[in-house]
C-alpha positions in Angstrom: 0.0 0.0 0.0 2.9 2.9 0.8 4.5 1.1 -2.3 1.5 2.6 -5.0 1.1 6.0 -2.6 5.3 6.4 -2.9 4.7 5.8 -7.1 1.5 7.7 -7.4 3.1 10.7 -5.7 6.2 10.3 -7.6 4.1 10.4 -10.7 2.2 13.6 -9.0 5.7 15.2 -8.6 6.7 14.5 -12.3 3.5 16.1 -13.7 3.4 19.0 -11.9 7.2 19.5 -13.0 6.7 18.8 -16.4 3.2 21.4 -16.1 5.3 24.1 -14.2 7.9 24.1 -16.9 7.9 25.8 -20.2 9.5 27.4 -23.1 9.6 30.7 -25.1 11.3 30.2 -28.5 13.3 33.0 -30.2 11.3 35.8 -31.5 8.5 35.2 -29.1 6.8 36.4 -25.8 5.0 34.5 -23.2 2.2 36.5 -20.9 0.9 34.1 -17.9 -2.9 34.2 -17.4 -4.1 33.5 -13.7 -7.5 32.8 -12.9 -8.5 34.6 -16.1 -6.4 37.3 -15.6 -3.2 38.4 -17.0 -0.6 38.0 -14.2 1.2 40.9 -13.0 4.0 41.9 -10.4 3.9 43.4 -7.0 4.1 46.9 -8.8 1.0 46.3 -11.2 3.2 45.5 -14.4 2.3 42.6 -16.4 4.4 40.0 -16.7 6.7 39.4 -19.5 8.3 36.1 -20.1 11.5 36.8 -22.7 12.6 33.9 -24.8 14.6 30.3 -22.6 12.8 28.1 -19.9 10.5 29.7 -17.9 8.2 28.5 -14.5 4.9 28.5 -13.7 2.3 27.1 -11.3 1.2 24.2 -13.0 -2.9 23.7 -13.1 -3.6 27.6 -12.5 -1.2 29.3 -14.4 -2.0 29.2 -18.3 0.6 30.6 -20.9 -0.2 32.5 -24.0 2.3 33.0 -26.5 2.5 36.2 -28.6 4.9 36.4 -31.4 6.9 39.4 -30.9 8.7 39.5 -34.6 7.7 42.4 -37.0 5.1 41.8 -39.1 3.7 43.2 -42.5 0.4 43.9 -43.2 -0.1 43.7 -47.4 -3.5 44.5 -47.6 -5.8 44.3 -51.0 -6.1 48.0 -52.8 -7.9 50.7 -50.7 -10.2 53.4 -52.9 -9.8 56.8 -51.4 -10.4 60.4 -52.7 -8.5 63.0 -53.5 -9.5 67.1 -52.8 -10.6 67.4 -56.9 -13.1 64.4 -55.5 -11.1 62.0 -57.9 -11.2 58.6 -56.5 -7.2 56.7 -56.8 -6.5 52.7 -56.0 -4.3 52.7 -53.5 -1.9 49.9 -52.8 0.3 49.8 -49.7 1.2 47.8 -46.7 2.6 48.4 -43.3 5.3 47.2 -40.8 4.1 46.8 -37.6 5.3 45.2 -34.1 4.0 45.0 -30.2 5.1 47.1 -28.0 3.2 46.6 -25.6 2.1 43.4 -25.0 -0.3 43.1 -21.9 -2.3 46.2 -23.9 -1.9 44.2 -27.0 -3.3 40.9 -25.3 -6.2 43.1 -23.8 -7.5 45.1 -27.0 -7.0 42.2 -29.6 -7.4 38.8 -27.8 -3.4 38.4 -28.7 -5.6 37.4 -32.2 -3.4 39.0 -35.4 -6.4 39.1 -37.3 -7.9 41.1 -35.1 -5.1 43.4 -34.7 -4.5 43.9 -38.2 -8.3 44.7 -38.7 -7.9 47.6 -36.2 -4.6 48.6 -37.4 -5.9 48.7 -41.1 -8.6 51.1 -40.2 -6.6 53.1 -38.5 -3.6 53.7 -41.2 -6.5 54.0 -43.8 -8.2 56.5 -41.9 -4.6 58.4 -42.0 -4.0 57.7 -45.7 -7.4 58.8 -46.0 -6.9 62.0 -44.7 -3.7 62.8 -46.4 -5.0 61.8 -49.9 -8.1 63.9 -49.2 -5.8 67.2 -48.8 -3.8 66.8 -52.2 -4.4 66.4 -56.0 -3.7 63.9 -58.1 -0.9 66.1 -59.2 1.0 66.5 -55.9 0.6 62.7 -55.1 2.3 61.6 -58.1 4.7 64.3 -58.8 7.0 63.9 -55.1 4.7 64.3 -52.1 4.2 60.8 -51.7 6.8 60.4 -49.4 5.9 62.8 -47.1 2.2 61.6 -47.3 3.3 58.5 -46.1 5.3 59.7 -43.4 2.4 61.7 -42.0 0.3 59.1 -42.3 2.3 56.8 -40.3 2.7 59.8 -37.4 -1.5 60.1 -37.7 -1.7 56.1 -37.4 1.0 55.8 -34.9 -0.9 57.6 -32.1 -4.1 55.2 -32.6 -2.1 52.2 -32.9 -0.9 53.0 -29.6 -4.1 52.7 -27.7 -3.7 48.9 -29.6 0.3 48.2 -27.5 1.3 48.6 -31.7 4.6 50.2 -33.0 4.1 50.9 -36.7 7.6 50.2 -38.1 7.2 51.7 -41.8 3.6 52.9 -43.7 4.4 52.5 -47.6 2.3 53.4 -50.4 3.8 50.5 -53.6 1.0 51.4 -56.0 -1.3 54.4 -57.3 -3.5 53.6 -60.1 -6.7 55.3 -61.3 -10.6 53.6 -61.3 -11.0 52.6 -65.2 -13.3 55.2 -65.6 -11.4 57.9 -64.2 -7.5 56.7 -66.0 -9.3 56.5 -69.3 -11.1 59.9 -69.2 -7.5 61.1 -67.9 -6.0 59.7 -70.4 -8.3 61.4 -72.9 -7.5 64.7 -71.3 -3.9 64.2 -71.4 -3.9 63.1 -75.1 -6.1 65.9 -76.0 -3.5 68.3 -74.3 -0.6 66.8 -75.7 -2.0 66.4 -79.1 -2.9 70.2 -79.3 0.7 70.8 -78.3 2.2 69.0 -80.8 0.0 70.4 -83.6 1.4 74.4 -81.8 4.9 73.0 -82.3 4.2 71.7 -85.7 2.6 74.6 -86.8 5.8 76.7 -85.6 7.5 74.3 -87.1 5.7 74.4 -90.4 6.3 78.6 -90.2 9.8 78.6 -89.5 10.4 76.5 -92.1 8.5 78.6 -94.5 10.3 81.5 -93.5 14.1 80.1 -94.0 12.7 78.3 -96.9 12.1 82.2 -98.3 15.3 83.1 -97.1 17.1 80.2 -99.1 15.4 81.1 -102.5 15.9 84.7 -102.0 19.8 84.3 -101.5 19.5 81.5 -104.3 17.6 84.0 -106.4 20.3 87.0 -105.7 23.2 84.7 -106.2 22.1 83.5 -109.4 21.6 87.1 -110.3 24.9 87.9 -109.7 26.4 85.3 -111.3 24.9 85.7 -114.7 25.4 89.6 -114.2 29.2 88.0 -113.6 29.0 85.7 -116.4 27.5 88.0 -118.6 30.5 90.6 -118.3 32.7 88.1 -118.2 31.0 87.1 -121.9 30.8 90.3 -122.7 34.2 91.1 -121.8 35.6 87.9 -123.9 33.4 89.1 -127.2 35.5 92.5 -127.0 38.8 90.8 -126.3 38.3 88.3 -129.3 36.8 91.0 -131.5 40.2 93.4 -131.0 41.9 90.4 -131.2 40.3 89.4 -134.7 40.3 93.6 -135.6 44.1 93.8 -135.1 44.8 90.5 -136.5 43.0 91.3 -140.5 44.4 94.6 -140.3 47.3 93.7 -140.5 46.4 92.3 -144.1 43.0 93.4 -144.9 43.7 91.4 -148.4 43.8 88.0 -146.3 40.7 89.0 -143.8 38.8 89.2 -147.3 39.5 86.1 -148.6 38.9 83.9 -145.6 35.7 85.7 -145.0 34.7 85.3 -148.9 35.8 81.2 -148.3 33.3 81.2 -145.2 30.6 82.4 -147.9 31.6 80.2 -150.4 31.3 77.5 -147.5 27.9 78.0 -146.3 26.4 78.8 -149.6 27.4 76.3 -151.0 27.0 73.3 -148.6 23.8 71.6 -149.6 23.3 70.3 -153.3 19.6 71.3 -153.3 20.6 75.2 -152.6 20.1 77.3 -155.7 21.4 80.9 -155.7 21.0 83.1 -158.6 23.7 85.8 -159.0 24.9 87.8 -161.9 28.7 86.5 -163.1 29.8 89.2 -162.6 29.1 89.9 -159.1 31.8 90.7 -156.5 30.6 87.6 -154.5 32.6 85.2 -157.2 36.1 87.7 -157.5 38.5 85.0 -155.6 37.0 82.3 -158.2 37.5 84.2 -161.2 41.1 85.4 -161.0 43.8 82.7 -160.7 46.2 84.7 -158.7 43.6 84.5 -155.7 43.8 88.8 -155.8 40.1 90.4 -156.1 39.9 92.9 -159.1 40.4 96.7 -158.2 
């Protein structure tokens, strides 16, 4: 009989070891719950337990382990409004941690759903805000960063009331409702189109103009040079006609006969020509005397 009391409180013993003992991995946190409530120290402050082996009174003492890594929240795309009442497709998630865990097992149940439920609202209500004070324009052209930042101070108050540190708010994507991106883009091709038709017109009148300029220096160059050529011609007629001039004078007898064989020539150089002259005509003088002198 002491035999089986000695082993049954041996066993005993073992079990309530084994229940008392208990371990908080490595990116984890362990909050004790007694009687229902969340255990806390002489001074009021809840209980803690930091990752290693860790005690408790076994069969009243229950553990509830809270992972203390940071999370992300990547939510689906949010619709909010901007102040020209446009609506935008906003795409972002947030980096979030506990900070304070009793508050954080209070307010959410230690549940992550629940907390990230909460902790959406709350950055949306933020991002909400700030998109509601800007245009399209100043979201997209280098105020996004700043919107973000602002958003995360706005979110980081309310997620305090939650034991929640919100590491990073970011913003990945901004696209527009289909409706909205392809009236946009309507307006934008508009715009641009009726640019490009200014700059083509410009285009089109500056050509004209240094076209004009191009055929009226062509035009005066051309001018001069057949002015040039033509005294340059002209020039060349004079020179060859003193040149000619000076050359017969010097026998006046010669100049005559060469110019009566260029008659001779082109009178005679088709055998259909007839030509009716008296015989005795000056025009036949070289042919009728043998000596090749013209009669006085």
């Amino acid at each position: 009989m002491m035999k089986n009391l000695s082993i049954a409180l041996i066993v005993t013993i073992l079990i309530c070891a084994i229940a008392s003992v208990f371990v908080i991995k490595e990116g984890q946190r362990g909050i004790v719950m007694q009687f229902g409530k969340v255990k806390r120290d002489l001074e009021g402050v809840t209980v803690v337990f930091e990752p290693g082996l860790q005690f408790k009174l076994p069969f009243v003492e229950r553990v509830k382990v809270i992972d203390a890594r940071i999370q992300t929240l990547d939510e689906s795309p949010v619709l909010f409004v901007t102040v020209e009442k446009k609506d935008l497709l906003v795409d972002s998630y947030i980096k979030w941690k506990i900070d304070d865990f009793a508050k954080y097992y209070l307010t959410t149940g230690a549940s992550k759903v629940v907390a990230e439920n909460l902790l959406k609202q709350k950055v949306n209500n933020g991002l909400r805000t700030e998109f509601g004070t800007r245009t399209i324009k100043e979201i997209v052209s280098g105020e996004r960063s700043q919107l973000m930042k602002q958003a995360m101070d706005a979110a980081q108050v309310s997620a305090a009331d939650l034991g929640i540190e919100i590491i990073d708010v970011r913003v990945k994507q901004i696209n527009l409702p289909s409706g909205v991106r392809d009236s946009i883009f309507k307006r934008m091709r508009a715009e641009r189109q009726a640019v490009a038709k200014e700059h083509r017109s410009q285009g089109n009148e500056q050509a004209e103009i240094l076209r004009a300029n191009v055929d009226a220096k062509v035009t005066v160059m051309l001018a001069k040079a057949d002015k040039s050529a033509l005294t340059v011609r002209g020039q060349g007629d004079a020179d060859a006609a003193r040149i000619f001039a000076n050359t017969f004078k010097q026998d006046p007898e010669f100049y005559a006969f060469v110019r009566s064989l260029e008659a001779y020539k082109n009178s005679f150089g088709s055998k259909h020509d007839i030509m009716v002259v008296q015989p005795d005509s000056d025009f036949f003088n070289y042919m009728k005397v043998a000596s090749g002198k013209r009669s006085k």
